[in-house]
C-alpha positions as a LaTeX table, in Angstrom:
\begin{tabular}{lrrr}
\hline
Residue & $x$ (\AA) & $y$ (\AA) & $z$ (\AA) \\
\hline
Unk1 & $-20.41$ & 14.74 & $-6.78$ \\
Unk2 & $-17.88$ & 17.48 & $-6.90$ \\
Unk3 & $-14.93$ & 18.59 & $-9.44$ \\
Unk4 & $-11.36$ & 17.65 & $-7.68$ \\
Unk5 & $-10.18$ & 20.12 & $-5.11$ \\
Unk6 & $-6.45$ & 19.79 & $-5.99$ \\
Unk7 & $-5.15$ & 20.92 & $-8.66$ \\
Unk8 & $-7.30$ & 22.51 & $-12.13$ \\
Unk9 & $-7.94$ & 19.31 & $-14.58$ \\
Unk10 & $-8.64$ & 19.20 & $-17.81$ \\
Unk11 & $-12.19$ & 19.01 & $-18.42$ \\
Unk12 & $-13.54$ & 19.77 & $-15.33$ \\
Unk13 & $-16.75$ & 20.43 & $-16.15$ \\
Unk14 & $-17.88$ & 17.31 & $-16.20$ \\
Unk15 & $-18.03$ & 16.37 & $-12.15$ \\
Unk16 & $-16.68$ & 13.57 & $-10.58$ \\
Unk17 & $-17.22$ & 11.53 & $-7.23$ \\
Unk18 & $-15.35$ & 13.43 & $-4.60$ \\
Unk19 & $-11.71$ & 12.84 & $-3.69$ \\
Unk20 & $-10.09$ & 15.09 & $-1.02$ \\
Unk21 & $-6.88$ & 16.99 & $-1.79$ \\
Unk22 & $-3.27$ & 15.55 & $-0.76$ \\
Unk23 & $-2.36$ & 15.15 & 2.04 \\
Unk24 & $-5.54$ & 12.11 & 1.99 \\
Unk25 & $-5.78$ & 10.32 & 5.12 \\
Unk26 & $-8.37$ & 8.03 & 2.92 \\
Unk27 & $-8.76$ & 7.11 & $-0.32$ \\
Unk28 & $-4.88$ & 6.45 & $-0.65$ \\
Unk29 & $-2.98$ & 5.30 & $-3.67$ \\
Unk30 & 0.65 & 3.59 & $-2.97$ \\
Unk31 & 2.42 & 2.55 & $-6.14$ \\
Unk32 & 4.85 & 0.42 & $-6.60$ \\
Unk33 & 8.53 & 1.80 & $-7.17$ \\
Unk34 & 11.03 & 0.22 & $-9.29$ \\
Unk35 & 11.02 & $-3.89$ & $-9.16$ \\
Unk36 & 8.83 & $-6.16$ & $-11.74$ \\
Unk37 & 9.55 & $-2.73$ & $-14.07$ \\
Unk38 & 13.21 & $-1.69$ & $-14.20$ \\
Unk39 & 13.15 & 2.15 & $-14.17$ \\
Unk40 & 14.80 & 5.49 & $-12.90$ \\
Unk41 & 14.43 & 8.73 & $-11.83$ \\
Unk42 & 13.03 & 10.15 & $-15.24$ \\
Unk43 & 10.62 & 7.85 & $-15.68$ \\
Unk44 & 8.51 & 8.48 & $-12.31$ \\
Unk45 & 9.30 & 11.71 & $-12.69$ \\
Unk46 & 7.03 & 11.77 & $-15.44$ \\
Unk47 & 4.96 & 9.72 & $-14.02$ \\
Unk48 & 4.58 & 11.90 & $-11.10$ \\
Unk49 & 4.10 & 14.84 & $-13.58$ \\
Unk50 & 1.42 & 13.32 & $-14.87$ \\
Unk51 & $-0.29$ & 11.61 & $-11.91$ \\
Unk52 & 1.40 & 13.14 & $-9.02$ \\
Unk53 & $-1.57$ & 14.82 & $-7.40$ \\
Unk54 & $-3.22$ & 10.88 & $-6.96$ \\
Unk55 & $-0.59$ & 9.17 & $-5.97$ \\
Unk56 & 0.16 & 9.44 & $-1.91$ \\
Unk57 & 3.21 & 7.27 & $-1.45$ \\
Unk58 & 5.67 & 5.23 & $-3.50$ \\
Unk59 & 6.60 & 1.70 & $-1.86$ \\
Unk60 & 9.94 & $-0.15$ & $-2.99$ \\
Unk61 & 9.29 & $-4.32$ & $-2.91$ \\
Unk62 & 11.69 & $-6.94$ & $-2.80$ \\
Unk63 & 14.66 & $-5.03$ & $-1.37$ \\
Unk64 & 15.24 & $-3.69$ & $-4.65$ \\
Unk65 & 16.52 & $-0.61$ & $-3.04$ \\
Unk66 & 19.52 & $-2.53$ & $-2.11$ \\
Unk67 & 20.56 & $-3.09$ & $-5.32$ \\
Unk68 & 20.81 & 0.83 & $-5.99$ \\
Unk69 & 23.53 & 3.33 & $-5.31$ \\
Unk70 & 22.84 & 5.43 & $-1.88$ \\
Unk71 & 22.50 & 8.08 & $-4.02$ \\
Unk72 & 20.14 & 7.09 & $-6.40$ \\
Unk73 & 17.71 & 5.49 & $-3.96$ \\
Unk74 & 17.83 & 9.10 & $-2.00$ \\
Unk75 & 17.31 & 10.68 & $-5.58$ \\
Unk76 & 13.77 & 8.64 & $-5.80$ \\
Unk77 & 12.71 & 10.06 & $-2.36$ \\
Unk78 & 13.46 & 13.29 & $-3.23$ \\
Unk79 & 11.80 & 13.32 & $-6.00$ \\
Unk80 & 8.86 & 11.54 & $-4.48$ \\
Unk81 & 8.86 & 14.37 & $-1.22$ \\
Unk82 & 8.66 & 16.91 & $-4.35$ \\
Unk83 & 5.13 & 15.79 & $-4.88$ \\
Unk84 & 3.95 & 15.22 & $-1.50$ \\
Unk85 & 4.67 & 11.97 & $-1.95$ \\
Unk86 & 5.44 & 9.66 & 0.83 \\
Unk87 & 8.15 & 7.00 & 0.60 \\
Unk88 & 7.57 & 3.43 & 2.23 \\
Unk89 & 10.47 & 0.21 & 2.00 \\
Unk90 & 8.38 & $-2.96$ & 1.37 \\
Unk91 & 8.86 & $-6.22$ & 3.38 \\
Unk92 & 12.63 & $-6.50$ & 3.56 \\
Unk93 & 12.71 & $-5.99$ & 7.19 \\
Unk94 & 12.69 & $-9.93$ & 7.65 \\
Unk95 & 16.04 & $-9.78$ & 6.16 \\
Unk96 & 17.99 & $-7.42$ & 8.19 \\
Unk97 & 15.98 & $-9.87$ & 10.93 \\
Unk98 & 17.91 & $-12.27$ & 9.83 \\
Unk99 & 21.46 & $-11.24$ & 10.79 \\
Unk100 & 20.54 & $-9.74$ & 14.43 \\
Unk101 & 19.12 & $-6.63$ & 16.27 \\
Unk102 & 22.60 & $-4.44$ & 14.85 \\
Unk103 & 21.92 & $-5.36$ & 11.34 \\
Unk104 & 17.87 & $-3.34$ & 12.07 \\
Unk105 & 19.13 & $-0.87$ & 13.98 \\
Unk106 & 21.55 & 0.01 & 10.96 \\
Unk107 & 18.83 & $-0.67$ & 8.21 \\
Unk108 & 16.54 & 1.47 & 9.70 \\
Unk109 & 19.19 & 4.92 & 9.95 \\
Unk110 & 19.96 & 3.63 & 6.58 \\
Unk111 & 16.21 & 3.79 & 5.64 \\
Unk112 & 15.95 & 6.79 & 7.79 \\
Unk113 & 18.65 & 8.92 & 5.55 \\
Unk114 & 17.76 & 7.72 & 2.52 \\
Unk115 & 14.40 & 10.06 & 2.89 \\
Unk116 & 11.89 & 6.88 & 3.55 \\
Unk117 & 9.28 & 7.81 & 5.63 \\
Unk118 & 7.47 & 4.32 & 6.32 \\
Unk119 & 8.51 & 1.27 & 7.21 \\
Unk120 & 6.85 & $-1.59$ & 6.37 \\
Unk121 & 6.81 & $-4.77$ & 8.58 \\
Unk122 & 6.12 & $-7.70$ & 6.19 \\
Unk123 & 5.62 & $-10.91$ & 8.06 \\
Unk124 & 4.94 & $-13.44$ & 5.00 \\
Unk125 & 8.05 & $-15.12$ & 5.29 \\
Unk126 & 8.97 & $-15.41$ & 8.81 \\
Unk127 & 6.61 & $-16.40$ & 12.23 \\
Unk128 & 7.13 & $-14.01$ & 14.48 \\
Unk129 & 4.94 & $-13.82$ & 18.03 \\
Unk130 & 2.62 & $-10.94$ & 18.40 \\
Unk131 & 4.64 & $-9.38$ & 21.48 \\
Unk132 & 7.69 & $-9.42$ & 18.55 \\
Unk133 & 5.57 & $-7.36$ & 16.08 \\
Unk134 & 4.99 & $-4.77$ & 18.74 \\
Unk135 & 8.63 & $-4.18$ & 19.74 \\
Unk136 & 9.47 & $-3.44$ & 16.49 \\
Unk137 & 6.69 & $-1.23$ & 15.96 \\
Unk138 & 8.21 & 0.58 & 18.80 \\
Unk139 & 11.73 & 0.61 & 17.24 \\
Unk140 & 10.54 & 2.05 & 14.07 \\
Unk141 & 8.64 & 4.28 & 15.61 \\
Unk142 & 11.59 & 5.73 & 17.99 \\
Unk143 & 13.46 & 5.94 & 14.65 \\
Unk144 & 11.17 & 8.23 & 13.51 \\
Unk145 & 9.43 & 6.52 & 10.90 \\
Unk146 & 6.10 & 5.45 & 10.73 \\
Unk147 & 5.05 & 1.59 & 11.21 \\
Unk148 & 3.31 & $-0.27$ & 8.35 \\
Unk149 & 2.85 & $-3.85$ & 9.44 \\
Unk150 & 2.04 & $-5.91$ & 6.74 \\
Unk151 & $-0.61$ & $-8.69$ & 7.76 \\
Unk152 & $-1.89$ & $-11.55$ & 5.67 \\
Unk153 & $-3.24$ & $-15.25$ & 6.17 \\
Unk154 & $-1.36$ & $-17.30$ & 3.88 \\
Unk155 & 2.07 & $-18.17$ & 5.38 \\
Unk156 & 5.25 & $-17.92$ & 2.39 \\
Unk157 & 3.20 & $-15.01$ & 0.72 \\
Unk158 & 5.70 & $-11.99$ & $-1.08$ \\
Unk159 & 5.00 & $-11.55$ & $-4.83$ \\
Unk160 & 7.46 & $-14.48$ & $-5.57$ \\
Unk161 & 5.70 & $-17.92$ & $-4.47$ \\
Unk162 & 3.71 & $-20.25$ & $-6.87$ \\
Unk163 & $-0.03$ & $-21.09$ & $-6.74$ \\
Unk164 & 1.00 & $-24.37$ & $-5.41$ \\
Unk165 & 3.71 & $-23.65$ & $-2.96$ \\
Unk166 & 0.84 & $-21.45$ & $-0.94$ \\
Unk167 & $-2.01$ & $-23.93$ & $-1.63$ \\
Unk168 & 0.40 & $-26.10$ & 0.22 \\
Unk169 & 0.97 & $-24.30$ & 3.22 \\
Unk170 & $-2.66$ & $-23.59$ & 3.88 \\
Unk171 & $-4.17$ & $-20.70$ & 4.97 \\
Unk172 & $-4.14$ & $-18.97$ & 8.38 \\
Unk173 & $-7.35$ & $-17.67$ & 10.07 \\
Unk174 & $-8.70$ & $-14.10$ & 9.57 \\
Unk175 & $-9.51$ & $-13.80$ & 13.09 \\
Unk176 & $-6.12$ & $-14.18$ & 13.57 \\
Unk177 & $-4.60$ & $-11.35$ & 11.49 \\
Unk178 & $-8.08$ & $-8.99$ & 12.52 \\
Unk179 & $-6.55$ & $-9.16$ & 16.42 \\
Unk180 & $-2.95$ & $-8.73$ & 15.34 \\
Unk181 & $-3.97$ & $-5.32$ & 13.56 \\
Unk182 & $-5.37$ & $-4.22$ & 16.60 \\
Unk183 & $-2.80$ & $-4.71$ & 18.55 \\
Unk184 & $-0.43$ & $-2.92$ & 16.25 \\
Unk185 & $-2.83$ & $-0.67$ & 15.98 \\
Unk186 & $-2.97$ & $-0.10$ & 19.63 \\
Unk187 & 0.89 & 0.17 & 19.34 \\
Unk188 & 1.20 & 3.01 & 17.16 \\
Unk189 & 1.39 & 1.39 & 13.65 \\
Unk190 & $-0.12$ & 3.99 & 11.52 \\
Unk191 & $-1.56$ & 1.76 & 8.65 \\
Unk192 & $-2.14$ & $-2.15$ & 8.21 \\
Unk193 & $-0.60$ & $-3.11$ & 4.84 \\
Unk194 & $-3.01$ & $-6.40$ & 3.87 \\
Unk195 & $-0.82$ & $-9.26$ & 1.69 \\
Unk196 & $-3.23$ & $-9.86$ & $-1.11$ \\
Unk197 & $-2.06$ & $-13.92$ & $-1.65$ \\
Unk198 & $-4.56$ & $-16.15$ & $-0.50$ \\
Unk199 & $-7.36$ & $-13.39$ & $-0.42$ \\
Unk200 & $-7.27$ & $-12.07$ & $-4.20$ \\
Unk201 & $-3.82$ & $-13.39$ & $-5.48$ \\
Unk202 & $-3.15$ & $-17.49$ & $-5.96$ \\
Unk203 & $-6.21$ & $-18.09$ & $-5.61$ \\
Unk204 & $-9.23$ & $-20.19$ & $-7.56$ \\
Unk205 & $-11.79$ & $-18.31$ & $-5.48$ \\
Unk206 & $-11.29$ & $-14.96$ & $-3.75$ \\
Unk207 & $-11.82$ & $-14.54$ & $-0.06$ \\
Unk208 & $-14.06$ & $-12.14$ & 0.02 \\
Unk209 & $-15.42$ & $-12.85$ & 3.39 \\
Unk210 & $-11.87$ & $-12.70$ & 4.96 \\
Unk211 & $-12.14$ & $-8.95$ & 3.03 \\
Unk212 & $-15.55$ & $-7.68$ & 4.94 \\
Unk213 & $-14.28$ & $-8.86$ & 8.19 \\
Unk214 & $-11.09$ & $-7.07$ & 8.15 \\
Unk215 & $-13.05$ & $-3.60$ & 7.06 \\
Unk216 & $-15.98$ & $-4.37$ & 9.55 \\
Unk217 & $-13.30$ & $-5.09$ & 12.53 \\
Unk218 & $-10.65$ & $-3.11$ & 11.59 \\
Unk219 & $-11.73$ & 0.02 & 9.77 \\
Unk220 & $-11.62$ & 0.71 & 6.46 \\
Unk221 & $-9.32$ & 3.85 & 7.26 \\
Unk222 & $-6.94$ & 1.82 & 9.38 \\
Unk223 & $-5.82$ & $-0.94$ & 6.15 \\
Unk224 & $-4.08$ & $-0.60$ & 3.35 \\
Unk225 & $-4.86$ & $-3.54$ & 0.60 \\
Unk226 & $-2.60$ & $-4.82$ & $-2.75$ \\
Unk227 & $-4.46$ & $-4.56$ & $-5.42$ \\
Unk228 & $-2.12$ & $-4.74$ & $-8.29$ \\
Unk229 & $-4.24$ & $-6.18$ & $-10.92$ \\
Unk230 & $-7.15$ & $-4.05$ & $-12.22$ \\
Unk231 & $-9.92$ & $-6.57$ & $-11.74$ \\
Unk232 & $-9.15$ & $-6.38$ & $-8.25$ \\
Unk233 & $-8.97$ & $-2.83$ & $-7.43$ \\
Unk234 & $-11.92$ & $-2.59$ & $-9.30$ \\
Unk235 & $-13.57$ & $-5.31$ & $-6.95$ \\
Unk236 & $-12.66$ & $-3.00$ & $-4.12$ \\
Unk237 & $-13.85$ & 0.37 & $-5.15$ \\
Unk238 & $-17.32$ & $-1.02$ & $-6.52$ \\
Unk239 & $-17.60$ & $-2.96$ & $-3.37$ \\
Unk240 & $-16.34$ & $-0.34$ & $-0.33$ \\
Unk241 & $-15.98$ & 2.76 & $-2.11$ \\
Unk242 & $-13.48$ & 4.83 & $-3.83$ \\
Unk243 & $-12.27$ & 5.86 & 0.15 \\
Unk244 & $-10.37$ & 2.36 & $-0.05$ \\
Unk245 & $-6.78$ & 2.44 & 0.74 \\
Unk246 & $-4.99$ & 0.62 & $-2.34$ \\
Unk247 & $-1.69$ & $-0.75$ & $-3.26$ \\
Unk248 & $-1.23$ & $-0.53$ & $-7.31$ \\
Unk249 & 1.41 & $-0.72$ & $-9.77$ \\
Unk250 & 2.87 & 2.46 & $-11.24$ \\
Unk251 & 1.53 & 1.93 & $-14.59$ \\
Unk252 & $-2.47$ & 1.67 & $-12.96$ \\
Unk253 & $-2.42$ & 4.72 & $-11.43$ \\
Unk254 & $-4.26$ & 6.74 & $-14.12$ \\
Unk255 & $-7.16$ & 3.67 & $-14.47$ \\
Unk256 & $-7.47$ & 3.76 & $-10.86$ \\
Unk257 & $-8.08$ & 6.80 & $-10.04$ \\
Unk258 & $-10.54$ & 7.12 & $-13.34$ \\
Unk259 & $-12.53$ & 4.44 & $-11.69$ \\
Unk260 & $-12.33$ & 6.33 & $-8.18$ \\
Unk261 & $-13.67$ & 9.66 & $-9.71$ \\
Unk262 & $-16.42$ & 7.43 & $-11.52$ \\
Unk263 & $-14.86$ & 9.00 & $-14.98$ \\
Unk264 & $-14.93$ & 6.00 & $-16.60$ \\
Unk265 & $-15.48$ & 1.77 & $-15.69$ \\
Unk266 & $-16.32$ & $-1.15$ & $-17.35$ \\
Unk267 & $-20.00$ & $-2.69$ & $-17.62$ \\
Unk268 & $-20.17$ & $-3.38$ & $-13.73$ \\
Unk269 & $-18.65$ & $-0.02$ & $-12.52$ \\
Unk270 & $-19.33$ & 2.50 & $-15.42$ \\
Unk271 & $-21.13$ & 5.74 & $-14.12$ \\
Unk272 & $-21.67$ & 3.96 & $-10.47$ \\
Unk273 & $-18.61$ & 4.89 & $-8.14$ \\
Unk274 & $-20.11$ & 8.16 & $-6.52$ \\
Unk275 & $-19.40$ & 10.13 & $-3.56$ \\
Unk276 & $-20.90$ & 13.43 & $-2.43$ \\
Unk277 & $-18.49$ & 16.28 & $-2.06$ \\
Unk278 & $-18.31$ & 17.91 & 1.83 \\
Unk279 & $-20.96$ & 20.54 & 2.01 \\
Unk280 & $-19.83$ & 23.90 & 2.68 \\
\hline
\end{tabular}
């Protein structure tokens, strides 16, 4: 184990597992920006003056950015860019789908000067063919933004839709969504996002087996999972590590990374969550 090599904490001489400085390329924490919580500018900037130095991107949901002035939607990536922060839309993509080619083309300049860096491709509400997924990987990608295709095997999933309504629909196979990510992969996505309903969220049971094949086929590195309920994120560090790429609320940042740094846990997880440091 090894003190934090970012910046000086409080404390720190009692160690902690390791966690590599920002910019991560593992290990990443994306929190939510504003949309269950209604919030501005000065409240994540103090969250970010608190917690900055663990969190490694800030992802809108819902289209909730639509609701804001330009300005103040640029404001939050600014802000966000100040800490090193990435900046990532969530799945409203399939809504500028809806009204043609033009209306993407436009969203993503829009996206692209109002400081996002990621674009995320949700496809929970909509069936689109593999080949469809790839082209606008491309797009994104020739916009200069980086691809974030969101994958998941319950059809109607978004945050928004009841226990039943998904139990309803069914659920897709894994192997389905495990060759998908590869191909978008392949493609140049940079990240797979991984819709938590029907794995960990509106569920009776979670799938954990649909979990361990996407990290044993896809690479733990290459997904990204929502975990926005502490039970769960714990799940997934005392499971695969505290390397796991997670998707929290703002509020859970500080408990999450606690549990990644093995500072502090609950009965299962308490003094267990360790990584060696690099040597040298």
């Amino acid at each position: 184990m090894s003190k934090p090599t970012s910046q000086e904490t409080a404390f720190s001489f009692i160690p902690r597992a390791y966690r590599p400085p920002k910019p991560r390329k593992f290990g990443l924490t994306e929190a939510r920006a504003p949309y269950y919580a209604t919030f501005g500018t000065r409240h994540l900037a103090d969250v970010l003056d608190v917690a900055g130095q663990w969190v490694d991107g800030i992802k809108w949901a819902g289209g909730s950015f639509a609701l804001l002035p330009k300005e103040q939607v640029r404001a939050f990536s600014d802000l966000a860019h100040q800490h090193d922060a990435y900046v990532s839309s969530g799945g409203w993509i399939e809504t500028a789908l809806r009204y043609g080619p033009e209306a993407v083309e436009k969203y993503l300049k829009e996206a692209k000067e109002s400081g996002f860096d990621v674009i995320e491709i949700s496809t929970g509400f909509i069936s689109i063919p593999t080949s469809g997924l790839l082209r606008l990987i491309e797009q994104v990608k020739k916009a200069g933004l980086k691809a974030k295709p969101e994958l998941g095997i319950q059809f109607g999933s978004g945050g928004d839709s009841s226990e039943a309504e998904l139990a309803a629909e069914g659920k897709k196979d894994v192997g389905d969504l495990i060759a998908r990510a590869r191909k978008a992969l392949d493609a140049g996505a940079d990240i797979i996002m991984i819709e938590s309903e029907g794995i960990t969220e509106n569920v009776v049971d979670w799938n954990t087996g649909a979990v361990a094949r996407i990290i044993n086929e896809v690479g733990l590195e290459h997904v990204m999972f929502e975990a926005a309920d502490p039970p769960v994120f714990e799940w997934y560090i005392k499971n695969y590590g505290n390397e796991v790429n997670l998707f929290v609320d703002h509020s859970q940042v500080l408990q999450l990374e606690g549990l990644r740094q093995n500072i502090w846990g609950n009965k299962s997880t308490w003094g267990r969550i360790i990584n060696p440091a690099p040597r040298g």
